[in-house]
Predicted model as a PDB file, atoms N, CA, C, CB and O in Angstrom, pLDDT in the B-factor column:
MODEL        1                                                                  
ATOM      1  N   UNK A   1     -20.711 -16.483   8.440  1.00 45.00           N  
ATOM      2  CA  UNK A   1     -21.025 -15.108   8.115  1.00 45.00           C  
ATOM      3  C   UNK A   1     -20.072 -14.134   8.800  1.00 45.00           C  
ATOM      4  CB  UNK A   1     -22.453 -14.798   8.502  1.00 45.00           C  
ATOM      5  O   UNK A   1     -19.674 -13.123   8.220  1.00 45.00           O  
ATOM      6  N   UNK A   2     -19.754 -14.414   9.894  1.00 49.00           N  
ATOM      7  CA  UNK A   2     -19.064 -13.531  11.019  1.00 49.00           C  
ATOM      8  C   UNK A   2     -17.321 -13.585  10.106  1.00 49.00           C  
ATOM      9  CB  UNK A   2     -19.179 -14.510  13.072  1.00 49.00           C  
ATOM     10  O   UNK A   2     -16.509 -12.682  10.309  1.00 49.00           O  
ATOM     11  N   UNK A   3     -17.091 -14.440   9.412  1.00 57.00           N  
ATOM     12  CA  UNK A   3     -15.073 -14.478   8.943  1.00 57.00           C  
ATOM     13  C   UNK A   3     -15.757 -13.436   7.315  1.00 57.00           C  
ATOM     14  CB  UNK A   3     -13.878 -17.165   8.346  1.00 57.00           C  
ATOM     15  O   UNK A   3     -15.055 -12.514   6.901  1.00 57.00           O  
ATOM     16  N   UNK A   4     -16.698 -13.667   6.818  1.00 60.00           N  
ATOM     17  CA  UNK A   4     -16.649 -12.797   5.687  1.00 60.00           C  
ATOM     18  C   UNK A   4     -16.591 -11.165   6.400  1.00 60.00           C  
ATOM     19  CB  UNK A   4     -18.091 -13.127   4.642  1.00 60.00           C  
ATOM     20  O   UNK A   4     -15.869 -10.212   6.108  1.00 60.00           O  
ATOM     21  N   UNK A   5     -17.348 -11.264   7.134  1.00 64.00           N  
ATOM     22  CA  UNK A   5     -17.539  -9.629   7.692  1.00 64.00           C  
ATOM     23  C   UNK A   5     -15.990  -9.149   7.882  1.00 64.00           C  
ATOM     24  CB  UNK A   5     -18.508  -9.485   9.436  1.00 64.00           C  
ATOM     25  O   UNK A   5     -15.479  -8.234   7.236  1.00 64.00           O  
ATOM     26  N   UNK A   6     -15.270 -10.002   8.976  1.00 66.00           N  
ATOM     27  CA  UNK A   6     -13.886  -9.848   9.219  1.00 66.00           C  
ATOM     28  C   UNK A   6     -12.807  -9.730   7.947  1.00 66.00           C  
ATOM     29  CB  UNK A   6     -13.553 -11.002  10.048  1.00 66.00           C  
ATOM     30  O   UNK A   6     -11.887  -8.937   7.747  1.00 66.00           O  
ATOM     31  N   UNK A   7     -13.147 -10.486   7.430  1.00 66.00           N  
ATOM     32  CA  UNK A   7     -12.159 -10.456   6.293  1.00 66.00           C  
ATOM     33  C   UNK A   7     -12.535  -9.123   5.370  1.00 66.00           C  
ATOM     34  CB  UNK A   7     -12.262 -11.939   5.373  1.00 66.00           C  
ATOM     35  O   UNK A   7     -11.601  -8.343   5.179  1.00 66.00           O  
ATOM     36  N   UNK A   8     -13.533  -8.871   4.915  1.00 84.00           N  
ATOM     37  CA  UNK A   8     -13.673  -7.438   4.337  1.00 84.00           C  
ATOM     38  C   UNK A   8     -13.510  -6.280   5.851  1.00 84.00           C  
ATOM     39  CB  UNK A   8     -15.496  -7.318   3.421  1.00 84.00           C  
ATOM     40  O   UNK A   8     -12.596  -5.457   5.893  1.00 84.00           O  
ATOM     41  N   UNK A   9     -14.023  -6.349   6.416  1.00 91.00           N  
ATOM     42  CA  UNK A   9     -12.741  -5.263   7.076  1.00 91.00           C  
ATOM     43  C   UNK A   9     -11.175  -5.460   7.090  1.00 91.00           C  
ATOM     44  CB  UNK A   9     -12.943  -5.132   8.579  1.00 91.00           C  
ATOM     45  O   UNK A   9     -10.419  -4.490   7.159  1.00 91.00           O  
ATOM     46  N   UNK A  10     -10.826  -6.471   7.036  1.00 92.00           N  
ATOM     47  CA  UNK A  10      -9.520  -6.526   6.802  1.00 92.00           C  
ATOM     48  C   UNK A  10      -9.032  -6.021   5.139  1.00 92.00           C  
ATOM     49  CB  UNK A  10      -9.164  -8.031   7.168  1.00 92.00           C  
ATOM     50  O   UNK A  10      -7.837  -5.809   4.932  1.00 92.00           O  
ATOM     51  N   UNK A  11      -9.975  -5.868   4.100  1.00 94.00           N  
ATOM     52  CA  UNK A  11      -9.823  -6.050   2.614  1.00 94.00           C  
ATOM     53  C   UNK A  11      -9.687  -3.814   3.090  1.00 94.00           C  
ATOM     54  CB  UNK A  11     -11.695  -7.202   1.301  1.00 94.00           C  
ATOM     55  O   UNK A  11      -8.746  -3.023   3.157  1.00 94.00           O  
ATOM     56  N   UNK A  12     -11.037  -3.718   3.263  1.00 95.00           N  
ATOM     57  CA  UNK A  12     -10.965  -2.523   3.721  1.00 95.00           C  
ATOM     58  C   UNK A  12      -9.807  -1.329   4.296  1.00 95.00           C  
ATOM     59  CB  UNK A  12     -11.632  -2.774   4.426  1.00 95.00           C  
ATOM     60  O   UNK A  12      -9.303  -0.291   3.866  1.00 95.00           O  
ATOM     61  N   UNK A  13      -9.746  -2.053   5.361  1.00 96.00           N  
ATOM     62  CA  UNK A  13      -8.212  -1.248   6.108  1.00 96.00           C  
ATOM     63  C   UNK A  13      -7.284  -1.255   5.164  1.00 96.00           C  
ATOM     64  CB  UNK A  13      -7.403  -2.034   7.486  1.00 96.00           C  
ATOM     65  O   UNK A  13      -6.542  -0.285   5.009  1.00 96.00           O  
ATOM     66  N   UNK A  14      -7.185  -2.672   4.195  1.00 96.00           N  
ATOM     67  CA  UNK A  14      -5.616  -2.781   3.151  1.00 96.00           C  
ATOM     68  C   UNK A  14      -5.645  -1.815   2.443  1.00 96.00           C  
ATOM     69  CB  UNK A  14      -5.341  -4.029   2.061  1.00 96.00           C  
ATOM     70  O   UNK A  14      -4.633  -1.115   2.406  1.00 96.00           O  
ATOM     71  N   UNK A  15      -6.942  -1.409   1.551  1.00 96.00           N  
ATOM     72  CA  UNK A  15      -7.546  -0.627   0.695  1.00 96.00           C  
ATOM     73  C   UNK A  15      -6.835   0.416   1.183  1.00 96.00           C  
ATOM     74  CB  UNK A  15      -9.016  -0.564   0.637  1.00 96.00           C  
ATOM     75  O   UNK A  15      -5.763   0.736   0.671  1.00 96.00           O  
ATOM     76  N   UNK A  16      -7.492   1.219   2.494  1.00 97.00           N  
ATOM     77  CA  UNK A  16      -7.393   2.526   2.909  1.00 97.00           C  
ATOM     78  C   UNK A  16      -5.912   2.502   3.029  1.00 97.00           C  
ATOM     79  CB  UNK A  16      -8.234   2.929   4.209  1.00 97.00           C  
ATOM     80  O   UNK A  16      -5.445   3.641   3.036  1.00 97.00           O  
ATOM     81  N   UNK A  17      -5.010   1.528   3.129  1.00 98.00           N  
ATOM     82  CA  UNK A  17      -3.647   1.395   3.769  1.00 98.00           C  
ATOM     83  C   UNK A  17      -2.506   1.695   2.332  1.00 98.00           C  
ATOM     84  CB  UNK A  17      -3.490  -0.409   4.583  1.00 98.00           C  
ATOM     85  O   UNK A  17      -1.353   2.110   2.219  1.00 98.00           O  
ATOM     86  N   UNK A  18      -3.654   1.189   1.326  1.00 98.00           N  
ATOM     87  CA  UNK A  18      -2.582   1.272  -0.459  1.00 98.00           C  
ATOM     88  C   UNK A  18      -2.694   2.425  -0.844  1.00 98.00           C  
ATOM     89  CB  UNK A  18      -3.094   0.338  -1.991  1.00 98.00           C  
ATOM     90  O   UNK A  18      -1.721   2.942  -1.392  1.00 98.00           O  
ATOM     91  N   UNK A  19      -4.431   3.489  -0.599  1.00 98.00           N  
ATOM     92  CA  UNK A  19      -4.126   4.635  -0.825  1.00 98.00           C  
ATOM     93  C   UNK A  19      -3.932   5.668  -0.429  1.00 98.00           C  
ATOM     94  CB  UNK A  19      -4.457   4.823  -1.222  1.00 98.00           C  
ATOM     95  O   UNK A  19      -4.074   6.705  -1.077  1.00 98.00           O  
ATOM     96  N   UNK A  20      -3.449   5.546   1.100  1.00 98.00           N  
ATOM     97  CA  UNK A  20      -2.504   6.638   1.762  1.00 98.00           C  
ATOM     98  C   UNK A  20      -1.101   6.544   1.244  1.00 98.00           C  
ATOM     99  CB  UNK A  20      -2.432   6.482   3.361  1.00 98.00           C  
ATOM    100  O   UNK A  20      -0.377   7.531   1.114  1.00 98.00           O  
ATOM    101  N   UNK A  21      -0.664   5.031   0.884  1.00 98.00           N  
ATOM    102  CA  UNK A  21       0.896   4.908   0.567  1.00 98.00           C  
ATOM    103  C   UNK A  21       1.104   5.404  -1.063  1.00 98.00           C  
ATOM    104  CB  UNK A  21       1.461   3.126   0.801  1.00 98.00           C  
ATOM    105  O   UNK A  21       2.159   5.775  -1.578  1.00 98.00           O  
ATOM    106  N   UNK A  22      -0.494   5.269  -1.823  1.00 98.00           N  
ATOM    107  CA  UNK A  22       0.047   6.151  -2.838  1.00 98.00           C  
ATOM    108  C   UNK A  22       0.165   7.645  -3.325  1.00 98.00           C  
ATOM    109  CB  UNK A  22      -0.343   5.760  -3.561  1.00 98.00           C  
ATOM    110  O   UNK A  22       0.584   8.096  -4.391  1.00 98.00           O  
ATOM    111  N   UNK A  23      -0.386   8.328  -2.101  1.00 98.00           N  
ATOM    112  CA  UNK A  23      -0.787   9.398  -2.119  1.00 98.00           C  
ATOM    113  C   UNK A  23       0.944   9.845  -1.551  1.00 98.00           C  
ATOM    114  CB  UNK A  23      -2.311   9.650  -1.253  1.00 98.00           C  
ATOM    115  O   UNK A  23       1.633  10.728  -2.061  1.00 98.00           O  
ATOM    116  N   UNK A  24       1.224   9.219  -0.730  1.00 98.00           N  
ATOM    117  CA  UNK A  24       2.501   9.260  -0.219  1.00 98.00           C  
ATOM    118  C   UNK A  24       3.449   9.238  -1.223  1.00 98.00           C  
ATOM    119  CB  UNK A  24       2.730   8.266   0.653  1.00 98.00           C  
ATOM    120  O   UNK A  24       4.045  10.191  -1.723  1.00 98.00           O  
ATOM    121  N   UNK A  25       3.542   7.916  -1.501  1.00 98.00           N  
ATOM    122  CA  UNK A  25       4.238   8.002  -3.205  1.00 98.00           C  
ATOM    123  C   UNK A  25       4.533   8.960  -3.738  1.00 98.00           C  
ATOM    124  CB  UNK A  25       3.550   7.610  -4.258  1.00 98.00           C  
ATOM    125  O   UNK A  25       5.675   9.390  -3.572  1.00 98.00           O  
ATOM    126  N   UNK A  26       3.553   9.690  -4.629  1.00 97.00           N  
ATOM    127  CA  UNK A  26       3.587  10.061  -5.500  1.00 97.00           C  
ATOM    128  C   UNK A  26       3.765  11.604  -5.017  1.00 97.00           C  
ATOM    129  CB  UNK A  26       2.623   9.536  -6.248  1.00 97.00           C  
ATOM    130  O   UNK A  26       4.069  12.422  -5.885  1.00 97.00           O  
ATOM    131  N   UNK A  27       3.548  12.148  -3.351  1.00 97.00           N  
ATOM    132  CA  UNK A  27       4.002  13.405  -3.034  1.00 97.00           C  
ATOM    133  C   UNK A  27       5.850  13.023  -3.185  1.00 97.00           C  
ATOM    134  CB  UNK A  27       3.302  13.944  -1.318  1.00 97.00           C  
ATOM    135  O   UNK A  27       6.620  13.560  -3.981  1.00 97.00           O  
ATOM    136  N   UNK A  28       6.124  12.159  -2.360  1.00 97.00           N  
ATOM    137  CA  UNK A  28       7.776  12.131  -2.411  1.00 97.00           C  
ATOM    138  C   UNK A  28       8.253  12.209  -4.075  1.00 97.00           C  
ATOM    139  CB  UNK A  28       8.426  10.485  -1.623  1.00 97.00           C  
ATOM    140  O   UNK A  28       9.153  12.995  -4.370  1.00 97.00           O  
ATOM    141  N   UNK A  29       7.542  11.270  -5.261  1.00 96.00           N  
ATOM    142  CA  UNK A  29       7.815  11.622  -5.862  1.00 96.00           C  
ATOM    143  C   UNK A  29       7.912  12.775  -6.974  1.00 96.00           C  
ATOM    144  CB  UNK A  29       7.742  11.055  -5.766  1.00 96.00           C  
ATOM    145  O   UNK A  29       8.524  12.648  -8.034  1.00 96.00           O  
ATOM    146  N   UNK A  30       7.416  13.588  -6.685  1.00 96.00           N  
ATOM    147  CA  UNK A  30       7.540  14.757  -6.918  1.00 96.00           C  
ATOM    148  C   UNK A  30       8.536  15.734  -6.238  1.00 96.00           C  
ATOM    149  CB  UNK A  30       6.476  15.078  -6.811  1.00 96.00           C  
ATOM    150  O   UNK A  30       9.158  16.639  -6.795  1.00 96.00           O  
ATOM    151  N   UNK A  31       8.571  15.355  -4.837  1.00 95.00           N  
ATOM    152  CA  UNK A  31       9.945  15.851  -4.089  1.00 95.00           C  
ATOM    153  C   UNK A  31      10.763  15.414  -4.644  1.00 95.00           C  
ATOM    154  CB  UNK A  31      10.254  15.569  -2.777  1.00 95.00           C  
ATOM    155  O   UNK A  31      11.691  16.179  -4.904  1.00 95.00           O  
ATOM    156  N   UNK A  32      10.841  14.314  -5.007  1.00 94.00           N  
ATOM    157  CA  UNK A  32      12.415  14.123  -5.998  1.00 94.00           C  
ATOM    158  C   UNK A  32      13.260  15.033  -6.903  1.00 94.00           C  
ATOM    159  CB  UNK A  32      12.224  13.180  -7.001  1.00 94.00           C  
ATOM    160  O   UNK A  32      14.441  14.990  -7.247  1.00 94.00           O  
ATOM    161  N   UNK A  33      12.160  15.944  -7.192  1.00 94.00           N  
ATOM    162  CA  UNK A  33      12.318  16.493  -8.453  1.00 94.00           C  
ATOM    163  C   UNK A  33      13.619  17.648  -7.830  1.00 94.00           C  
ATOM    164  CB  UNK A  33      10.656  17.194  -9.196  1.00 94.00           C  
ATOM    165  O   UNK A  33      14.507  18.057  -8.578  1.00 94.00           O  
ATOM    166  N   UNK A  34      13.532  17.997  -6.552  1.00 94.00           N  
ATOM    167  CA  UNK A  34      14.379  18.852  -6.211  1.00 94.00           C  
ATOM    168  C   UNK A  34      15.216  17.800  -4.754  1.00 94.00           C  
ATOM    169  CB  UNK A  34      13.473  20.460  -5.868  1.00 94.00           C  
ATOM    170  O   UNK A  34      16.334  17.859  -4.242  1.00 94.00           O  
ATOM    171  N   UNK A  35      14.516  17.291  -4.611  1.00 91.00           N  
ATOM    172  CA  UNK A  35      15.919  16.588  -3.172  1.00 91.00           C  
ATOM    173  C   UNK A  35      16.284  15.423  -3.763  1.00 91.00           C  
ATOM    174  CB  UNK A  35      15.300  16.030  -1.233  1.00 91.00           C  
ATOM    175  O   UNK A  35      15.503  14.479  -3.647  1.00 91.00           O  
ATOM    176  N   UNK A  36      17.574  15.230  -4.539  1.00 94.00           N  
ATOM    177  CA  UNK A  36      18.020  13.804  -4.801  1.00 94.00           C  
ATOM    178  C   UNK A  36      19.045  13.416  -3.640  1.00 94.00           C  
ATOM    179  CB  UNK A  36      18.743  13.662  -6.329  1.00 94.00           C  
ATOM    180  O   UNK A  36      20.233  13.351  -3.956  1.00 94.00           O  
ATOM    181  N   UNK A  37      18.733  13.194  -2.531  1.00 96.00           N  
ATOM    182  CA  UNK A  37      19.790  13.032  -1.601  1.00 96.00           C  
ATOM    183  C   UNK A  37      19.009  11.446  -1.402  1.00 96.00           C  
ATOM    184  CB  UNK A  37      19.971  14.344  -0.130  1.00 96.00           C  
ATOM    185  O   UNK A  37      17.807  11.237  -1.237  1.00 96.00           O  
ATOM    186  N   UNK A  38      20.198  10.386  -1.484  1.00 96.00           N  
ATOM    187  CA  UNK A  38      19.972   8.987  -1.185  1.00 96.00           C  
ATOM    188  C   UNK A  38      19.275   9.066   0.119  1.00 96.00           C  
ATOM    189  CB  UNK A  38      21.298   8.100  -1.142  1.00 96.00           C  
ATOM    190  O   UNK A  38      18.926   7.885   0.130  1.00 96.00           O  
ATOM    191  N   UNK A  39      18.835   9.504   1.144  1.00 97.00           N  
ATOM    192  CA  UNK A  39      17.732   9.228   1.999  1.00 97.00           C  
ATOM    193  C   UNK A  39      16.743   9.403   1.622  1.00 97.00           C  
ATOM    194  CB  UNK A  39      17.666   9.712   2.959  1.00 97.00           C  
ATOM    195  O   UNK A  39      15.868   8.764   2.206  1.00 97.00           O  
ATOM    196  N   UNK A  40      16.269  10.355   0.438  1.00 96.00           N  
ATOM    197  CA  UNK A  40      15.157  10.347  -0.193  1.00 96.00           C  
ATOM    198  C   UNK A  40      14.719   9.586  -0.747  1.00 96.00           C  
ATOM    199  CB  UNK A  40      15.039  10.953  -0.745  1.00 96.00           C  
ATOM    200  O   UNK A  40      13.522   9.318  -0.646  1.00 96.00           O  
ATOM    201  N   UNK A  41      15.787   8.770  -1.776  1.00 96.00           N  
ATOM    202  CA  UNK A  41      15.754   7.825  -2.947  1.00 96.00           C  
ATOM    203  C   UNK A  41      15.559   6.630  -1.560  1.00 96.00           C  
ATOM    204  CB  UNK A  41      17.419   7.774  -4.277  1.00 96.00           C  
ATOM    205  O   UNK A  41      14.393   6.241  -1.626  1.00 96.00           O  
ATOM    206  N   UNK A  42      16.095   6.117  -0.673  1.00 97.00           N  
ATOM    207  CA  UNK A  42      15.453   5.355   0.332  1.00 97.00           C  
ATOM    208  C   UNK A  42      14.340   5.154   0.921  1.00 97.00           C  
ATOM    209  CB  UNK A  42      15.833   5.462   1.002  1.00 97.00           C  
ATOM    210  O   UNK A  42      13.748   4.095   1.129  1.00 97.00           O  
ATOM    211  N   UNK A  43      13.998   6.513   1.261  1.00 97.00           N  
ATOM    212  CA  UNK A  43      12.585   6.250   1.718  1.00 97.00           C  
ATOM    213  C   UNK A  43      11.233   5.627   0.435  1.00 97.00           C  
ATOM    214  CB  UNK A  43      12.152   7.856   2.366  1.00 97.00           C  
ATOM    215  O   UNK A  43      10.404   4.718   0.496  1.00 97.00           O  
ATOM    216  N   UNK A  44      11.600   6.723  -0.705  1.00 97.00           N  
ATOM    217  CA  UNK A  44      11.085   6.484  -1.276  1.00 97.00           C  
ATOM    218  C   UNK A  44      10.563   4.951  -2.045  1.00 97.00           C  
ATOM    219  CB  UNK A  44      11.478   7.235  -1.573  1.00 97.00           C  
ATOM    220  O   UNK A  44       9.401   4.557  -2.145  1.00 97.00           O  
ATOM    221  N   UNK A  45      11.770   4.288  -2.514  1.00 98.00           N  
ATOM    222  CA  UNK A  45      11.942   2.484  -2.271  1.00 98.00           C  
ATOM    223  C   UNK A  45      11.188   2.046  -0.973  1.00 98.00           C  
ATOM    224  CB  UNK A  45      13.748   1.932  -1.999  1.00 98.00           C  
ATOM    225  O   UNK A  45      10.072   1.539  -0.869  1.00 98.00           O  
ATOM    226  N   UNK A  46      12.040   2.357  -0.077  1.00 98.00           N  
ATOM    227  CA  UNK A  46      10.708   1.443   1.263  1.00 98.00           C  
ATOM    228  C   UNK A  46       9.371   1.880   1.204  1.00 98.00           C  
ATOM    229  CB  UNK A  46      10.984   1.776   3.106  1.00 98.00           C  
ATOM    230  O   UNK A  46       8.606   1.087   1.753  1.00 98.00           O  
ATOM    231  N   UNK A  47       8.773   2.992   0.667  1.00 98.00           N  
ATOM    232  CA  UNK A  47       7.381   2.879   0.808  1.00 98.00           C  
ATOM    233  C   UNK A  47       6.732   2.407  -0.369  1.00 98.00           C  
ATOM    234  CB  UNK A  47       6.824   4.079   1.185  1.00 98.00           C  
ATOM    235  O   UNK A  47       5.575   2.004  -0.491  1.00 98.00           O  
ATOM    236  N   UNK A  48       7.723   2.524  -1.299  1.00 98.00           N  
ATOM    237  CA  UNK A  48       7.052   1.618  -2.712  1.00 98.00           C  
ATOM    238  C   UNK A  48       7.050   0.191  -2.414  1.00 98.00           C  
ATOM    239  CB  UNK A  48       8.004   1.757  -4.234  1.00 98.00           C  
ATOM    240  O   UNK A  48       6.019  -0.451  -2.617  1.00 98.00           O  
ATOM    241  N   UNK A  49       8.134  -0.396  -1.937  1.00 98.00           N  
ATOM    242  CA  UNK A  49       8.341  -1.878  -1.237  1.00 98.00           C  
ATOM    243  C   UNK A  49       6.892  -2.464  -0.258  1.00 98.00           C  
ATOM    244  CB  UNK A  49       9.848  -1.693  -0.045  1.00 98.00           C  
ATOM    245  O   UNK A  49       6.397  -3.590  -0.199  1.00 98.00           O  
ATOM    246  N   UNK A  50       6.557  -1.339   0.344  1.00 98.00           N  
ATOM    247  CA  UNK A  50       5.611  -1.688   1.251  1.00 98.00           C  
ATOM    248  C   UNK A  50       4.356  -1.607   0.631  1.00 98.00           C  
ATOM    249  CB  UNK A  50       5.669  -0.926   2.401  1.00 98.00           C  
ATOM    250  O   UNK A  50       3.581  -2.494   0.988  1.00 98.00           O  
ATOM    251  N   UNK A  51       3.804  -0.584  -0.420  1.00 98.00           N  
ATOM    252  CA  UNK A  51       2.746  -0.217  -1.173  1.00 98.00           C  
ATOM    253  C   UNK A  51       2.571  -1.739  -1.737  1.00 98.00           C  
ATOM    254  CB  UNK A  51       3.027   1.086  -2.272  1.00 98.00           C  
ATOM    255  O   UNK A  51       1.602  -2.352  -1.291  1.00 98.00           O  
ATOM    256  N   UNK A  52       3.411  -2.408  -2.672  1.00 98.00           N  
ATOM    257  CA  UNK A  52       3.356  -3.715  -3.110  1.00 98.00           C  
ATOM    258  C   UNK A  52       3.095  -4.449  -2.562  1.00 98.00           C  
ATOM    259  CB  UNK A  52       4.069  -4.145  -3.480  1.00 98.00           C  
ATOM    260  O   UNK A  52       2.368  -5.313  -3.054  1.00 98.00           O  
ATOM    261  N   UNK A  53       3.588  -4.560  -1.037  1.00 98.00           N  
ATOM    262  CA  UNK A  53       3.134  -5.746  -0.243  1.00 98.00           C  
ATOM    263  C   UNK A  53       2.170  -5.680   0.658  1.00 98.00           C  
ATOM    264  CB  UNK A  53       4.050  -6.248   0.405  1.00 98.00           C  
ATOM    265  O   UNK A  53       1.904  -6.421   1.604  1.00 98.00           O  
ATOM    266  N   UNK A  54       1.459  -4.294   0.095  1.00 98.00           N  
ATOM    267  CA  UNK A  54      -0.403  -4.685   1.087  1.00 98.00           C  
ATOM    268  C   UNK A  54      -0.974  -4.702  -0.694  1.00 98.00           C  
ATOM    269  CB  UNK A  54      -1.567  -2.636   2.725  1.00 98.00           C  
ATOM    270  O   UNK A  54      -2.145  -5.081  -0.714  1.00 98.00           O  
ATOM    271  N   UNK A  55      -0.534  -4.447  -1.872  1.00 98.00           N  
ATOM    272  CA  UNK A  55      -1.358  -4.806  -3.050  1.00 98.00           C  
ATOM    273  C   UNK A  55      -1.026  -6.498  -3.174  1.00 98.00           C  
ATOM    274  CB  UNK A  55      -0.869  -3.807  -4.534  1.00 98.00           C  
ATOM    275  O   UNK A  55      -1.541  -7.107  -4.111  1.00 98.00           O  
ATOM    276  N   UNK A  56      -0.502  -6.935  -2.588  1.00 98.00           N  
ATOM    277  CA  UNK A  56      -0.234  -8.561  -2.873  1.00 98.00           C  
ATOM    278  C   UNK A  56      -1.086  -9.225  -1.786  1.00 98.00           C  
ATOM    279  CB  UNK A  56       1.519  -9.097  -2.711  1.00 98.00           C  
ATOM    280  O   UNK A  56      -1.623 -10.331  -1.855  1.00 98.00           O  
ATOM    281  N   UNK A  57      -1.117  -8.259  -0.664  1.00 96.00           N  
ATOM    282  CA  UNK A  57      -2.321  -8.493   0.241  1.00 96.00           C  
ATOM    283  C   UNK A  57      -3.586  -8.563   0.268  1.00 96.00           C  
ATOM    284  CB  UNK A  57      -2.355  -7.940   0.864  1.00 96.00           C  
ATOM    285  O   UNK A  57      -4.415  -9.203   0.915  1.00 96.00           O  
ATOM    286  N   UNK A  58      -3.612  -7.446  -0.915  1.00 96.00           N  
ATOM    287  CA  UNK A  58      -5.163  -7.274  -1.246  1.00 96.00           C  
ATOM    288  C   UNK A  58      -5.515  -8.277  -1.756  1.00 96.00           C  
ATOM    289  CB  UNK A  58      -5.608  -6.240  -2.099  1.00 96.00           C  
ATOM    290  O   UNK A  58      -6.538  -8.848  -1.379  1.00 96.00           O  
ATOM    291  N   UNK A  59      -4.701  -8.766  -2.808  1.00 96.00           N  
ATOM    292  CA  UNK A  59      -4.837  -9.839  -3.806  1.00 96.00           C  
ATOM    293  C   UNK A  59      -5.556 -11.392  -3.161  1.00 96.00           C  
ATOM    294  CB  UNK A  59      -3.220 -10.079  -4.396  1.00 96.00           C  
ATOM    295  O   UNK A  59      -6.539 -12.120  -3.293  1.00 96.00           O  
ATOM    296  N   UNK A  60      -4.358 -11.268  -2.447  1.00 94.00           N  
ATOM    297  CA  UNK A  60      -4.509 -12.171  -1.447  1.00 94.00           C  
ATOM    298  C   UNK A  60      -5.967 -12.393  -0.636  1.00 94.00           C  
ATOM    299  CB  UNK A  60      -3.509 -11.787  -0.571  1.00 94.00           C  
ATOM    300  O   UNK A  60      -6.681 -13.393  -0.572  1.00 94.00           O  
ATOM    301  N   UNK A  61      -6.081 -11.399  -0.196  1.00 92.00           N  
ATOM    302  CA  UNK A  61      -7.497 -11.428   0.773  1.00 92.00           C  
ATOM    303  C   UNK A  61      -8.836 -11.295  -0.288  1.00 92.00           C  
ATOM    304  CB  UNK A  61      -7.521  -9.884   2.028  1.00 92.00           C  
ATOM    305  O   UNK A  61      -9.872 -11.794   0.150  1.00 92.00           O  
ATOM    306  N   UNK A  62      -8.888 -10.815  -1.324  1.00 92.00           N  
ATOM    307  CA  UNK A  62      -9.722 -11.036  -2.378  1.00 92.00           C  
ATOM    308  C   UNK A  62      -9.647 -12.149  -2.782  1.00 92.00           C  
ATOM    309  CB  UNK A  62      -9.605 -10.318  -3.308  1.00 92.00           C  
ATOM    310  O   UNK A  62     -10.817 -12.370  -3.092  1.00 92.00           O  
ATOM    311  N   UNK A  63      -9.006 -13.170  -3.042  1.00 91.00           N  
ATOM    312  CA  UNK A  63      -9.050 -14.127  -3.679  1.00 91.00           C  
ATOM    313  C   UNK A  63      -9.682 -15.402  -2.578  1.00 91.00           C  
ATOM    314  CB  UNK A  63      -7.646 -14.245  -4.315  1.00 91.00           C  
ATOM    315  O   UNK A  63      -9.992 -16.501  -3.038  1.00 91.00           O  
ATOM    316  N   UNK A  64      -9.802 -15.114  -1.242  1.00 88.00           N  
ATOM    317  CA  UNK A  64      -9.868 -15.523  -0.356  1.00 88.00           C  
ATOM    318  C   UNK A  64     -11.136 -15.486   0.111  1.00 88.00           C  
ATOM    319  CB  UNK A  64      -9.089 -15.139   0.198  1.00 88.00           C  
ATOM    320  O   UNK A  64     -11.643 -16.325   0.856  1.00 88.00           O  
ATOM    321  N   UNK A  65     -11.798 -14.232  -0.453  1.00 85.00           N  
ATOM    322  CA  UNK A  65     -13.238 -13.750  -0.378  1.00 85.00           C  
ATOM    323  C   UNK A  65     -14.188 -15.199  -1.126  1.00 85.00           C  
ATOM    324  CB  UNK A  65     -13.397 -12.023  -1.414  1.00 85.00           C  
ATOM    325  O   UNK A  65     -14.972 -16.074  -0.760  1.00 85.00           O  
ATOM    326  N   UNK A  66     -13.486 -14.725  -2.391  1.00 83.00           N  
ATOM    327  CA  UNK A  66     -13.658 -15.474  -3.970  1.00 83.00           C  
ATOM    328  C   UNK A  66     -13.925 -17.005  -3.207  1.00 83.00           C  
ATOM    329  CB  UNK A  66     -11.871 -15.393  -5.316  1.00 83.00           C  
ATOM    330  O   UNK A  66     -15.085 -17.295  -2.914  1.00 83.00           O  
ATOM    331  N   UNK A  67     -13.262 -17.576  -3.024  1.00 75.00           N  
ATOM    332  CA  UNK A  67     -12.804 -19.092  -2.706  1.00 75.00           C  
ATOM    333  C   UNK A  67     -13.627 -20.088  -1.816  1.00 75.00           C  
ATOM    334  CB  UNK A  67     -11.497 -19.025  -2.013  1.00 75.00           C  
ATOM    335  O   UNK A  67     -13.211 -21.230  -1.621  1.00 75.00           O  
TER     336      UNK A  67                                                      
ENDMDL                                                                          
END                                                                             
């Protein structure tokens, strides 16, 4: 009982962790609209890079729930 509890807080935090990074997202992308300077277009890639790899996490730890 005690690793399910853990593991949904861990599902949890990912959760809260995908939609700060898309909220993030999608402000930079809208900054795009006026700063095209390649540090922008950088950051912007690394936090999309990272958004994917707590949604592959999620996946991950859901399926793990499941199992």
């Amino acid at each position: 009982m005690v690793t399910k509890r853990k593991k949904s807080k861990k599902l949890k935090k990912l959760e809260v962790e995908h939609q700060y990074l898309d909220r993030k997202v999608a402000q930079l992308t809208k900054d795009r609209l006026k700063d095209r300077s390649t540090e922008s277009k950088d950051i912007l890639s690394r936090l999309k890079r990272t958004k994917l790899m707590v949604k592959d996490a999620i996946a991950k730890a859901k399926a793990t729930l499941t199992s």
